[in-house]
Structure formats: C-alpha cells, structure tokens
C-alpha positions as CSV (number, residue, x, y, z in Angstrom):
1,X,96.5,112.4,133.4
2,X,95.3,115.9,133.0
3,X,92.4,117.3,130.6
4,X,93.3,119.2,127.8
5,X,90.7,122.0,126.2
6,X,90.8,123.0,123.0
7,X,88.2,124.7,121.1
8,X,88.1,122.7,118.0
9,X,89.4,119.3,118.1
10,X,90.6,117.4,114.5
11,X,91.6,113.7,114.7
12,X,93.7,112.6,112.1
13,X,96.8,114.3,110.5
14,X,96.6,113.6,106.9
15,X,96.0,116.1,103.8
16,X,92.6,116.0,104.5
17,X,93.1,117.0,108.2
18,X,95.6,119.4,107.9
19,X,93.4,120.9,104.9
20,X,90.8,121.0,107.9
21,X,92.8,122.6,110.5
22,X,94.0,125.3,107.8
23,X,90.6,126.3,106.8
24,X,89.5,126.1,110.3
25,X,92.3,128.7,111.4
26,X,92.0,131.0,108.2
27,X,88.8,131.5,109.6
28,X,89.4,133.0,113.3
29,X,89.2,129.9,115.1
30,X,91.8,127.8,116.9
31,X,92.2,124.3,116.4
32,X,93.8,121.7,118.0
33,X,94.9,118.3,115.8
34,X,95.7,114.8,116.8
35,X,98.1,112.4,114.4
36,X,98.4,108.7,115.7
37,X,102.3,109.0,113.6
38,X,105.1,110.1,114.8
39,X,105.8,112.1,111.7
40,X,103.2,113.7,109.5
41,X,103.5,111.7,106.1
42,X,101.6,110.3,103.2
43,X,101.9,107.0,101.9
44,X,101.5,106.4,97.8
45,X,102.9,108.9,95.5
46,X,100.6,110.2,92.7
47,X,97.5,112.4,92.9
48,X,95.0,113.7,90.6
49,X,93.5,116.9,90.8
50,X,90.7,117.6,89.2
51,X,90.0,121.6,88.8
52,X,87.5,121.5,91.4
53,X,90.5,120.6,94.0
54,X,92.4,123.5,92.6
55,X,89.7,126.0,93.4
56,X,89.6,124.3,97.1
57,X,93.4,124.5,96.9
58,X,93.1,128.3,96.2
59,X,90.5,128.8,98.5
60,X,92.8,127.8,101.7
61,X,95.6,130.3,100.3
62,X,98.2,127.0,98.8
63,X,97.5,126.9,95.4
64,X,100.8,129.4,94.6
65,X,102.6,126.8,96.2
66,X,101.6,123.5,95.1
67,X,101.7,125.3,91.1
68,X,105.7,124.8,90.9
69,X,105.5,121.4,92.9
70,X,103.0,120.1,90.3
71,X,102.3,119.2,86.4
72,X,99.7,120.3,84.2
73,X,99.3,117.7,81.4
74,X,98.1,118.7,78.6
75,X,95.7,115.5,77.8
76,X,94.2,112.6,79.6
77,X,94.0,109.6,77.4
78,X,92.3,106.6,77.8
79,X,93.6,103.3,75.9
80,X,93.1,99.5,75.3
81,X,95.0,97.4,77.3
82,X,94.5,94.6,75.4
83,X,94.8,96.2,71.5
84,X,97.2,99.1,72.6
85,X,94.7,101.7,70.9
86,X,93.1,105.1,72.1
87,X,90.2,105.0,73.3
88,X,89.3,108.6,73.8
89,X,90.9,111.8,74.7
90,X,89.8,114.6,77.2
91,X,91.6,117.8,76.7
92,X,93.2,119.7,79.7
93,X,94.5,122.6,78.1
94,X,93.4,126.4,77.0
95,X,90.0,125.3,76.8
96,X,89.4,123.1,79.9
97,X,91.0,125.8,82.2
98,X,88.8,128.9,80.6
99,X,85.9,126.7,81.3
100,X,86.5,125.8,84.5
101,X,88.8,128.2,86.0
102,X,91.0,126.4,87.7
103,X,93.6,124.0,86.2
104,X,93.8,120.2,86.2
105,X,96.9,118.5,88.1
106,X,99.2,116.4,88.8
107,X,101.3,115.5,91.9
108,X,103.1,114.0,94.5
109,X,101.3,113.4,97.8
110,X,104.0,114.4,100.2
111,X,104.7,117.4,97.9
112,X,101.0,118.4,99.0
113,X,101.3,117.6,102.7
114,X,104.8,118.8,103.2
115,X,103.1,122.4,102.2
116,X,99.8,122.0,103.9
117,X,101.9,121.1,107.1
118,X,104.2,124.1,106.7
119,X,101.3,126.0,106.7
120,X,99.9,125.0,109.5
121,X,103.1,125.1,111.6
122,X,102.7,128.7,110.4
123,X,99.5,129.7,111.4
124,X,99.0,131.0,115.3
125,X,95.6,129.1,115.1
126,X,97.2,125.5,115.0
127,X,98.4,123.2,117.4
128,X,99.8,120.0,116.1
129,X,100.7,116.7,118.1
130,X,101.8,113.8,116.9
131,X,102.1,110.1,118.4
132,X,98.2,110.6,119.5
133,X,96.6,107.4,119.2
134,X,93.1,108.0,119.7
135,X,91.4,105.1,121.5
136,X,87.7,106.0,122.5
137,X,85.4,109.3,122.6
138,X,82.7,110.2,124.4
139,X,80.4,112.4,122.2
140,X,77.8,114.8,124.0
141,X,75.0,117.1,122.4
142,X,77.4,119.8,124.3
143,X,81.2,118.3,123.4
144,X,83.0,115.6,123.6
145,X,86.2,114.0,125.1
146,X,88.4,112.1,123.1
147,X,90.8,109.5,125.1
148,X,94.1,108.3,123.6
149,X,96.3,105.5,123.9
150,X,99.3,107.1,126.2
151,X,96.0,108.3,128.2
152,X,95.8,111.8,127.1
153,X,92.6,113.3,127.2
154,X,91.0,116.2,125.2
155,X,87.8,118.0,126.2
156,X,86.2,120.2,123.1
157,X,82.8,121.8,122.1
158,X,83.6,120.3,118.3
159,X,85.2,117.2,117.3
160,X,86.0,116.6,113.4
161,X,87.0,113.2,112.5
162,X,89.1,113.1,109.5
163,X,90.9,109.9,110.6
164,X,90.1,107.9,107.7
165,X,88.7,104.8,105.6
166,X,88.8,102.8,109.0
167,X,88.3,105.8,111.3
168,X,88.2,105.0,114.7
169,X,85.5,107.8,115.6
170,X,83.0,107.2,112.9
171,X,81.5,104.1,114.6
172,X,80.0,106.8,116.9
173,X,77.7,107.9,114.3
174,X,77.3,104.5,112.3
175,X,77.9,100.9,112.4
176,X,79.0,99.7,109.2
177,X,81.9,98.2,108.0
178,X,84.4,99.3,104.8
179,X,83.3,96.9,101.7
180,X,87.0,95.8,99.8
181,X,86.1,95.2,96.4
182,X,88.2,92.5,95.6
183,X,90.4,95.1,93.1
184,X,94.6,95.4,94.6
185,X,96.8,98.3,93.7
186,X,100.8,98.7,92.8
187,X,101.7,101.5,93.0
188,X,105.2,103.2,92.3
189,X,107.2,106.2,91.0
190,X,110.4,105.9,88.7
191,X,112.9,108.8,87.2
192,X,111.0,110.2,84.4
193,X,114.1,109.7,82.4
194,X,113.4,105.9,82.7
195,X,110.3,106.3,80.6
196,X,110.1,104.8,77.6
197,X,109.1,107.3,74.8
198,X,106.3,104.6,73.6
199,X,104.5,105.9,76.2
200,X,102.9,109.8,76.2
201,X,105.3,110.8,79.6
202,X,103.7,114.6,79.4
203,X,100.1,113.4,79.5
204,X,97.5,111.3,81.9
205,X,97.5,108.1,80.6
206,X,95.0,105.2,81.5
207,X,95.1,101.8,80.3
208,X,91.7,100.0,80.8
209,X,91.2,96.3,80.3
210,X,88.9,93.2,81.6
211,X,89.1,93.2,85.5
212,X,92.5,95.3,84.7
213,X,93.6,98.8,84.3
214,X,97.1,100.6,84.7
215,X,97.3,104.9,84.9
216,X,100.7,106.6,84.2
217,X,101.3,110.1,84.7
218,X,104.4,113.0,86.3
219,X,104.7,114.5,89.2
220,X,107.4,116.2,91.4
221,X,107.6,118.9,88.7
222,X,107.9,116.2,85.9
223,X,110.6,114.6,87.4
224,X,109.1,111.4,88.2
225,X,106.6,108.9,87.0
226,X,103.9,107.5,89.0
227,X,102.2,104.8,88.1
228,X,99.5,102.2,89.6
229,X,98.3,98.9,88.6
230,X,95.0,97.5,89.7
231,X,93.4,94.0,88.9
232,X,90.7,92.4,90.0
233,X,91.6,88.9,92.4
234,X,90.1,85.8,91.1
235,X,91.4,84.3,94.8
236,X,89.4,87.3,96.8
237,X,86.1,86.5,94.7
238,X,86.5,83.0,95.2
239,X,86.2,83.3,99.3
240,X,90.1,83.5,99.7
241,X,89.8,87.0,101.8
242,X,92.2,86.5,104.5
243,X,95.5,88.6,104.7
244,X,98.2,87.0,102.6
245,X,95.9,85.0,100.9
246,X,95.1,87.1,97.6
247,X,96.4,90.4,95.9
248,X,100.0,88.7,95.6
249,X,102.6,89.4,92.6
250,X,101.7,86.5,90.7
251,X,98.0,87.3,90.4
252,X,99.6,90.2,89.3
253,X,101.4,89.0,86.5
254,X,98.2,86.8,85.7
255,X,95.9,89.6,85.5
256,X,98.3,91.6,83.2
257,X,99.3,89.0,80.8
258,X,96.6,89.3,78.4
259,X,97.6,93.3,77.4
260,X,99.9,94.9,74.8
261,X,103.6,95.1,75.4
262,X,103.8,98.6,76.2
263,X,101.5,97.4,79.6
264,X,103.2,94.7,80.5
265,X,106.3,96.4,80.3
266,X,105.3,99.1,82.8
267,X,104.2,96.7,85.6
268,X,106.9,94.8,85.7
269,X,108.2,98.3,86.7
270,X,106.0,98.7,89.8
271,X,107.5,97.4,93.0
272,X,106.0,94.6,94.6
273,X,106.7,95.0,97.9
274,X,102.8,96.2,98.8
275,X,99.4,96.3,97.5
276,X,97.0,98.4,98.6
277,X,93.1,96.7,98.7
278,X,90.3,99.0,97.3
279,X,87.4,100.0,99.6
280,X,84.9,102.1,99.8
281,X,81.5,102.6,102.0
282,X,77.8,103.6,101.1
283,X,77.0,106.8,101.7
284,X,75.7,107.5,105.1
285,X,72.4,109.3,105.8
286,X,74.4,111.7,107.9
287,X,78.0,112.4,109.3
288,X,76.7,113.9,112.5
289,X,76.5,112.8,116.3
290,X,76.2,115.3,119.0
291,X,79.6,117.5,118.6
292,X,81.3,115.0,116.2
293,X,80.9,115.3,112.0
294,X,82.5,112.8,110.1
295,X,84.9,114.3,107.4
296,X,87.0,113.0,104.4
297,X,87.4,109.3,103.7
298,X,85.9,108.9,107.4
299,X,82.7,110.2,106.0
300,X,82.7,109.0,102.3
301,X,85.4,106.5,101.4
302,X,85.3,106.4,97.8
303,X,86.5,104.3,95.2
304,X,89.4,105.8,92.9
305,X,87.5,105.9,89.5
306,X,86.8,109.6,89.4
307,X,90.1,110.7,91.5
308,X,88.1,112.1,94.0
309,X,89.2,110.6,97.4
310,X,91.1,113.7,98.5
311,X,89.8,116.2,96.1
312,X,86.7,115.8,98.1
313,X,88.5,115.9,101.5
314,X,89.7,119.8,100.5
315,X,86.1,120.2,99.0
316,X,84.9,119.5,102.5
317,X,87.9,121.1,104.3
318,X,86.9,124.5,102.6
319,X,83.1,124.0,103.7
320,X,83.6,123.4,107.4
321,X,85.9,126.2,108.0
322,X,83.3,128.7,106.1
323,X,80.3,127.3,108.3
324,X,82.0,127.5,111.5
325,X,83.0,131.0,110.7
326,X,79.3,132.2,109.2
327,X,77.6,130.6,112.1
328,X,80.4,132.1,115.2
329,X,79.3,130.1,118.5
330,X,76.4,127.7,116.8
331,X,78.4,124.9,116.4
332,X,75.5,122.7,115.9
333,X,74.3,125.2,113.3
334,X,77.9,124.9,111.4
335,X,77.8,121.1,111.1
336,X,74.5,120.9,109.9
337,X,75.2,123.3,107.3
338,X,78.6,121.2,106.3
339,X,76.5,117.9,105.8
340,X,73.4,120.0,103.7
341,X,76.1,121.2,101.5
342,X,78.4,118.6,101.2
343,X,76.7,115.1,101.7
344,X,74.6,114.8,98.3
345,X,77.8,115.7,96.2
346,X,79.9,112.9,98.0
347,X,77.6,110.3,97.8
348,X,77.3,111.3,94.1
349,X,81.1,110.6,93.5
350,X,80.7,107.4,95.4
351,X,77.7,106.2,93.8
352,X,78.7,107.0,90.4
353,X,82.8,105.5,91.1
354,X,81.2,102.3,91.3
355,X,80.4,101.6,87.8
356,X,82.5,104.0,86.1
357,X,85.3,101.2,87.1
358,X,82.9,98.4,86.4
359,X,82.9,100.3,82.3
360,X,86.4,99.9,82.8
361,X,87.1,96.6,83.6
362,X,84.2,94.6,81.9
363,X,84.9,92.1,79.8
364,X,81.3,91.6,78.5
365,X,81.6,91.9,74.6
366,X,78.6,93.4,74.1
367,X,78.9,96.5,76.2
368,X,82.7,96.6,74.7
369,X,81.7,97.0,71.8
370,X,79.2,100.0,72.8
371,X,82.1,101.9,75.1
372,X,84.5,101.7,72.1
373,X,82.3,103.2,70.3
374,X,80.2,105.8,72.4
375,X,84.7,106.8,72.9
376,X,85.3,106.9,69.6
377,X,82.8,109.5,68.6
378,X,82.8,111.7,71.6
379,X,85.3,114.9,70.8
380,X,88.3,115.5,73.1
381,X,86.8,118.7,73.8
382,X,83.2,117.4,75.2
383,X,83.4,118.6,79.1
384,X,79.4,117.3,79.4
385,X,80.0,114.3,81.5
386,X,82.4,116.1,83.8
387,X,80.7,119.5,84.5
388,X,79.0,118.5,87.6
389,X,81.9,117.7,89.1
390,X,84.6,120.1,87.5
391,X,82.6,123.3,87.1
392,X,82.0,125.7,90.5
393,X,79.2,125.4,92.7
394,X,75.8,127.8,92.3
395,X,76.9,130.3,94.4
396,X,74.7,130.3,97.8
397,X,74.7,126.5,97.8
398,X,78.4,125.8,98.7
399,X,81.2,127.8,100.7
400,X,81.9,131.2,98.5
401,X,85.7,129.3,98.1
402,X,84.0,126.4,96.3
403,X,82.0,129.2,93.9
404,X,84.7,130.9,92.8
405,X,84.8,131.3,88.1
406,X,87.9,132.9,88.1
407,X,91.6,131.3,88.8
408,X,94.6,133.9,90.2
409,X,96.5,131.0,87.3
C-alpha cells in the first residue's frame, strides 16, 4: 500500500484531538488526523469546565457555540454523604466570572465534539479519516511514519499523539504503565424533569463520603441530568484486579449504603450496565521523542478530582497550534516550547488530583473533623485555592489565547 504525506499528522479523534487539529489549522498549517472509530463520538455524558477551559474554548473560535449548548450554574456545593449537610459552597456567578473572565460550565460531551468536529469538517486545513487503527510508528529526529492496521501508511515531519490514557504511541517516548486506582465510576444522564426537587438541579452538586462520592449536575441546555457515582473496591484492594472480578453493581450498592437518602436514591438511578475504572499516570519528565510529542490524556492522564482531564487537553490544544505557528519550519523548536509551557502545569493537576480525592473519601475521624471545619469557615466567595488554575496565564509564559483577562461573555 501506498505512502501518504501529510504535514502534520494527529492520532486520535477525540475532543482533545480535534481541539488539536482546529488550533493547528487556525494557525496556517494543514493537518491530517487519524480516528481508530468509525464514527467520531464520545463516550460518558457530563463535563466540567472550569473558566480556564472556556478561555481555551474562546481561543480556538467555539466558545459562541458551545454557550447555548451549555449551563452556567450558579453554585458548586459540596455535601456529606453520610449526614446530608453542606459542606461548603464556591460561588460561580457575577463575581467568579469578573474575576476570571471566562465563565464556569457545564456540558454534554458529544454536544462539545459534535461542534469541534463541525468545525473541523469546515476548515480547508483538515483532513479527517476514520476507521484508522494505528498499529506501530517509526519516530525519526526528521519525521516519522505511522503504520495502521488496514496497512495504511503516513509519512510526516510532526506526529501529535492525542490517542489517549492507553495511547498506543506514547510507549515511544516512555515505558510505563496506567496505575487504576481501585475507584469505579457510574455514570448516567436522566430528563431533568425526573429530578427530585430535594436535590439543588440548577447547581454543581458533589456528595463526598468514606471511599464514596456522587456529583450531580445539567447539561444539554438544562435538559438533562448527569450524574456519576464512584466508590472505592474493597475486591480491587484486596488483589481481585482481573476483569469481571471487582467494580460490579453490588459493591455498588455496598459502598453507597452507608449515606443519606437523598444519595442513595440517585444511584439507584445510574445505569449499571458499565463502570469505568479510574487511572491516571505520573507525570513524565518529557512528552518528546524525535517528531512525536505526547498530548492530552496520552501525555498526562489525570485523575477526575479537579475536572481537568479535558480542560487540559484544550489547554494544550491552544499551546501547540500557537508554537507551531511562532516558530514556522522549526518543528523541533515548536514542541519544545509546547512541553516548557505546558508540562509543569499538568503535572501540577495530576499531582495535586491525587489527594484532593483522598480529602474526599477519607474516613479517618481525625482529619474529618479538620475538613468539616477548615469548610465551614471558608466564604463561598474565597477563589484562593483555585486561582492557579482558574485565573489566565502571565502573559509571555503561555500561548497569548491562554492569557487572555477579558471574555467576549
């Protein structure tokens, strides 16, 4: 089978790779991406995005589109489980979005790649294939060549992986394997009508208990309510690790049985069809080998605590298109750039995701009693413990997108 060569090369056709391919093209350079699928889709329902993700958002020229798709919730409260009490309240309103510019949202994750995808089908710049099953690579300090399944073969000057938490290509650059945590998710969406009025339906809500917690919130517009349950697996910590063998309805049920009504009631909501294992990886000491950086969950797989998994993704999306524009022909240059920019702030979120859940879920009575109260006292207007991550970048230090103090919202 014949070569194919593209200038640019992405594998890996979800938000964060289309984001990729998007920023790539608004910046004068074609790009050619591979998606194993046969259809461009998302699986899961609900995302949260923080304001930084709505400045990336803005920055690749989809923001106007994803506004009337999305909710803006007014709050984001945090409760017991177990007692059925606030714990604290961060306020997303007036305030929040003066301070950061950009608002916080909520929203379906098809609603976001059905409109990164039309944009890309848009844009000259873009090629798209699906049904590309990428196989093997063979990365050069001049290119690379990329083999897929059906035998297809690309040639390019720069390959992006964005393929993923088990990304096929980022062996190239390090050996080390995805660490599950032991935590399973269920996840599901209902009609918001369906919601009982016990529960705040217009805000972010997050129940937090010993090795439990359950987050509620709209999307599509307010017309549905997503909601995941995750638990900790007595059967995965106890060496049971095999498929099938833990994360199953009844532990479930077991690890929910101890909370308030109002809990209990919800996940017996959530379908229980699938659960989704948590992982995450160490930050790497770089993404980089030869042509090929690492991007996305490929790069820096991240626990969910801070909702960062694919707010990051844009965050680096954004950055790679800006460097491969500012430095033209030097792609070395541009990915050296990316990772200098990008790679402290991600291993930040994953290093700090780690115990953030580990506050969450303990069931130590000691430091209980020290969270409830360190919550109690904080106001719903204290943004201190979220301004590294919310609040723009010092201009100079990021992509000019990724600076920006002032929303077009």
């Amino acid at each position: 089978m014949s070569t194919t060569k593209v200038s640019t090369l992405i594998v890996g056709g979800g938000i964060g790779g289309l984001a990729t391919a998007l920023s790539i093209a608004r910046a004068g350079r074609s790009v050619h991406l591979l998606e194993r699928a046969g259809e461009f889709a998302e699986i899961g329902a609900g995302l949260q995005f923080g304001p930084n993700a709505s400045r990336a958002l803005d920055a690749l020229g989809v923001l106007d589109d994803i506004l009337p798709l999305a909710v803006q919730p007014a709050r984001a409260v945090m409760m017991d489980a177990q007692a059925g009490t606030p714990l604290t309240t961060l306020e997303l309103g007036e305030k929040f979005r003066r301070r950061y510019g950009y608002p916080y949202l909520v929203l379906h994750r098809s609603d976001l790649l059905d409109v990164l995808l039309a944009h890309c089908r848009a844009h000259d710049l873009i090629t798209l294939e699906n049904r590309r099953t990428v196989v093997d690579a063979q990365v050069r300090p001049d290119g690379a060549t990329v083999v897929c399944a059906d035998g297809s073969r690309y040639e390019t000057p720069a390959l992006i992986a964005a393929d993923g938490l088990h990304s096929t290509l980022r062996r190239h650059v390090i050996e080390d394997a995805a660490r599950c945590s032991g935590y399973a998710a269920y996840r599901g969406t209902m009609p918001i009508e369906e919601v009982s009025h016990a529960i705040a339906p217009d805000d972010v809500v997050l129940w937090v208990g010993p090795g439990v917690h359950l987050i509620q919130y709209p999307v599509r517009r307010g017309e549905l309510y997503n909601q995941v349950a995750v638990f900790r697996s007595e059967k995965f910590h106890l060496g049971q690790t095999g498929q099938g063998e833990w994360g199953g309805p009844d532990e479930l049920d077991a690890a929910f049985a101890g909370s308030c009504r109002p809990v209990r009631d919800a996940v017996a909501r959530i379908r229980r069809d699938r659960f989704w294992a948590m992982y995450d990886r160490s930050p790497a000491g770089t993404w980089i080998t030869g042509r090929l950086v690492l991007t996305g969950d490929a790069a820096h797989p991240m626990l969910q605590y801070l909702g960062q998994g694919a707010c990051q993704a844009l965050e680096d999306a954004v950055e790679i298109g800006y460097r491969l524009e500012r430095n033209d022909t030097d792609i070395d240059g541009a990915y050296r750039e990316f990772e200098a920019a990008r790679l402290p702030r991600t291993a930040r979120c994953q290093t700090s995701a780690r115990p953030w859940g580990e506050l969450w879920h303990t069931a130590d009575p000691l430091l209980l009693a020290v969270r409830n109260r360190l919550f109690a006292v904080r106001a719903a207007d204290d943004y201190g413990d979220v301004d590294w991550l919310y609040a723009p970048a010092e201009p100079g230090t990021a992509a000019p997108g990724l600076t920006a103090t002032a929303a077009t919202v």
